[in-house]
N, C-alpha and C positions, 0 to 999 in steps of 0.2 A: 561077786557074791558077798553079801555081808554074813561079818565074823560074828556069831553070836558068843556074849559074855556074861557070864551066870552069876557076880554080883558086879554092877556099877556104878561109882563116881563120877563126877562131874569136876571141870577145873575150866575155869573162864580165861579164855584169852583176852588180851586186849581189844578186841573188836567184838567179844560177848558172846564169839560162840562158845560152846560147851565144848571140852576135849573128854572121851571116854576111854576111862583107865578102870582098871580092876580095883576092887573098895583091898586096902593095905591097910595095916596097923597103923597106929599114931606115928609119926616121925619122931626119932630121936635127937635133940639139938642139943648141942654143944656151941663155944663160944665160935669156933673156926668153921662149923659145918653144920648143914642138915639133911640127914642123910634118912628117907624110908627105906622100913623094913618091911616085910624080908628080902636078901639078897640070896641070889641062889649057891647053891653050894658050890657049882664050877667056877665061880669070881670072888675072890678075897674081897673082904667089905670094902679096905683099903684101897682096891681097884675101882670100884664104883664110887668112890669118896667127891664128895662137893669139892675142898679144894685140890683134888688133880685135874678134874672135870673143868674148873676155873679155870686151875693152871694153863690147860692145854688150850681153852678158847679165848683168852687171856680176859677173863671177868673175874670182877674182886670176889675171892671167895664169900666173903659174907651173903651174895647179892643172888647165887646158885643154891636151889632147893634139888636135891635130887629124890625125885618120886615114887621110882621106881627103877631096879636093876634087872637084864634081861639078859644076862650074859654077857656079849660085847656090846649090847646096846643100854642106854638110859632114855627115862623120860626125865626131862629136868623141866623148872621154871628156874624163868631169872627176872631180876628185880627185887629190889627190898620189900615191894609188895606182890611179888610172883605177875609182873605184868606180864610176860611172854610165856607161853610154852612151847617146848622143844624138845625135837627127837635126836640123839648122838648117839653115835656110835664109835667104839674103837677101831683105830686104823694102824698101820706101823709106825706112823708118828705122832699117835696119842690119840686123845680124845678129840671127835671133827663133828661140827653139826651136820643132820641129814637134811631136817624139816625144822619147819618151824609151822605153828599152829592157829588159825587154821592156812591148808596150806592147799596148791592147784597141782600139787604133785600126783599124778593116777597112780590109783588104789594099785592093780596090775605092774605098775614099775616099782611101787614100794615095795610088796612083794617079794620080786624077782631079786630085790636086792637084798633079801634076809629081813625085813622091818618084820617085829613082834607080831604076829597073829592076833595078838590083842588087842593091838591100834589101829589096824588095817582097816578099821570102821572109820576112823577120822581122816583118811584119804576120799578123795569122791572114784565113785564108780562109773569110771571112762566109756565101759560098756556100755553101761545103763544110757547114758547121759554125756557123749561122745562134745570134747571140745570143738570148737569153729574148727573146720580146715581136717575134718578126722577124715579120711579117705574109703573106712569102713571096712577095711583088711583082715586079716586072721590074726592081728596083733593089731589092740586099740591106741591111736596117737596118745604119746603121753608128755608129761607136762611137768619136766622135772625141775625142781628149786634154783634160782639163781643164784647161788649161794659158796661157789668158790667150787661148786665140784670139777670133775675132769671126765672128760669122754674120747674118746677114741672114734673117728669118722671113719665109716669103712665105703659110703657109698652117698651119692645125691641125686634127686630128682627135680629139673627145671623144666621139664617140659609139660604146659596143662596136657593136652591132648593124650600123654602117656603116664602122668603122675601115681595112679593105683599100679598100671604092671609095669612101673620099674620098681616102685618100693617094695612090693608084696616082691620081686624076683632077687632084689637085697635081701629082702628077710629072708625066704627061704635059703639063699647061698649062705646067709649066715647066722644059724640057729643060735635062740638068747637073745639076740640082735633087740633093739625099740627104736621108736621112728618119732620124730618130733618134724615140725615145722617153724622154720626159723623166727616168722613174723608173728610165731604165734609164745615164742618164749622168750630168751635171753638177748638183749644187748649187746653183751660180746660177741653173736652169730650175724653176721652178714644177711639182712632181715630181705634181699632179693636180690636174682641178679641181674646182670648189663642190660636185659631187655626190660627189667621191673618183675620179672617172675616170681611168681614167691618158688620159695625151696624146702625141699623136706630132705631131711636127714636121715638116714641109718646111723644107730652106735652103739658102741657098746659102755657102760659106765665103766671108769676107770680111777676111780679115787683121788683121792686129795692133796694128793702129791706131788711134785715135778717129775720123782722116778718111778711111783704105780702108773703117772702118766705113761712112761716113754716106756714102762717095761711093758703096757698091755700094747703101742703102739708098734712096737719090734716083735710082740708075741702073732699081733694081728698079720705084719708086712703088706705087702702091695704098696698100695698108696691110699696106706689108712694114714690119719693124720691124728694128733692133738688138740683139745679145744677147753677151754674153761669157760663155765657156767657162772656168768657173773653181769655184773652190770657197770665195770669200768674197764673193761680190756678192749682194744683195739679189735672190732669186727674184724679188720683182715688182717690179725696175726695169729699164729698156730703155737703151738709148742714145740718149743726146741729141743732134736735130741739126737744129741752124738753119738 
C-alpha cells in the first residue's frame, strides 16, 4: 500500500531516480555539518548531527548532508555533491545504514523494521510486483540490503516439491518471521544446496552487531543460527556465539 505524502521533494540518486521525502526548511550549514530542520523534539539535534552520523559510518563529516531526522532514524546524502542517498538508523552502537537509494529492499520488510512511514514509498511493493522465486505465501519474499546487516535463521526450505508448505509452516511457527531466497539475495548465503536446489530462508532481522546478533540468536534457541548480509563473507560460515 502506498504511503501518501501531502507536500513532496524530490532528491536524485546516483542512478537518477527520484527519492521522495517530505518538502523541510532550508538546511542549516555550518563549517563541520549540514544538518535539516526540523528535528523532532524526542532527539537532541545533536543526535541527529552530520558529524556523529559520519562518525559512526566512518565518512568524512563534511561529505554527510543529513535531510531529515525521524527519531532513531535519518535520511542522509553522502557525497560532496549528495551522490547517494541513504536510510540510517540508530542501533546500540551508534548510527548503521539501513538502505541505500534506490533500493530492492520490500516495502513490507521496511516496514516491519520501523522505517519512516514517509519513505516507505521509495521501497517497491513486493505485493504488487512480487520478486523472481516469490512463492506467493501470506508474507511476500523480501529482499533485504547487502549491507553488513545480521539475521537470525530459524528455518530452510530445499525441497521443490514442498517449498510453499514448509515456508508458509516456518512462518506461521514463527510470527514476524520473513522469508528470502538465497540465489535471490546476498553472497554471504549459500546461493543452493548439494543437489543445486535453491533454498529459501525464514529470519528474523537481527541487527548490526556481533552481540544483537547472538543475543536475538539465544533469544530464538533451537537451531537458529547467525548470518550476515553482505557481499564478502564466507557463504558457509555463521556467527559465532558463546
Amino acid at each position: 500500500m502506498t504511503v501518501g505524502i501531502a507536500s513532496v521533494g524530490c532528491v536524485r540518486s546516483t542512478e537518477g531516480d527520484a527519492i521522495s521525502v517530505p518538502s523541510v526548511a532550508t538546511a542549516t550549514r555550518t563549517s563541520d555539518t549540514r544538518t535539516s530542520v526540523p528535528v523532532p523534539a524526542d532527539l537532541d539535534a545533536e543526535d541527529c548531527s552530520a558529524r556523529d552520523i559520519a562518525s559512526d559510518l566512518g565518512d568524512p563529516a563534511e561529505s554527510v548532508d543529513v535531510m531529515r531526522c525521524y527519531g532513531d532514524w535519518a535520511l542522509i546524502s553522502i557525497g560532496t555533491l549528495g551522490d547517494t542517498t541513504s536510510l540510517v538508523r540508530h542501533a546500540d552502537s551508534g548510527w548503521v545504514r539501513f538502505a541505500g537509494f534506490p533500493s530492492a529492499m520490500c516495502r513490507g520488510f521496511a516496514a516491519a523494521q520501523g522505517a519512516p512511514d514517509e519513505l516507505l514509498v521509495n521501497f517497491p511493493d513486493c505485493a504488487e510486483n512480487p520478486p523472481g522465486g516469490d512463492l506467493g505465501l501470506s508474507v511476500p519474499m523480501s529482499v533485504p540490503s547487502c549491507d553488513g546487516m545480521g539475521i537470525v535463521v530459524v528455518g530452510n526450505a530445499v525441497d521443490p516439491a514442498s517449498y510453499a508448505s514448509e515456508v508458509q509452516h516456518l512462518l506461521d511457527a514463527n510470527p514476524g518471521s520473513s522469508y528470502l531466497r538465497t540465489d535471490r539475495s546476498c553472497p554471504s548465503l549459500r546461493q543452493a544446496d548439494e543437489r543445486g536446489n535453491a533454498i529459501y530462508a525464514v529470519y528474523f532481522y537481527a541487527g548490526y552487531t556481533h552481540g544483537e546478533v547472538c543475543a536475538a540468536v539465544r533469544d530464538r534457541g533451537g537451531d537458529a543460527y547467525g548470518k550476515v548480509l553482505d557481499r564478502e563473507s564466507d557463504p558457509a560460515a555463521v556467527v559465532e556465539c558463546r
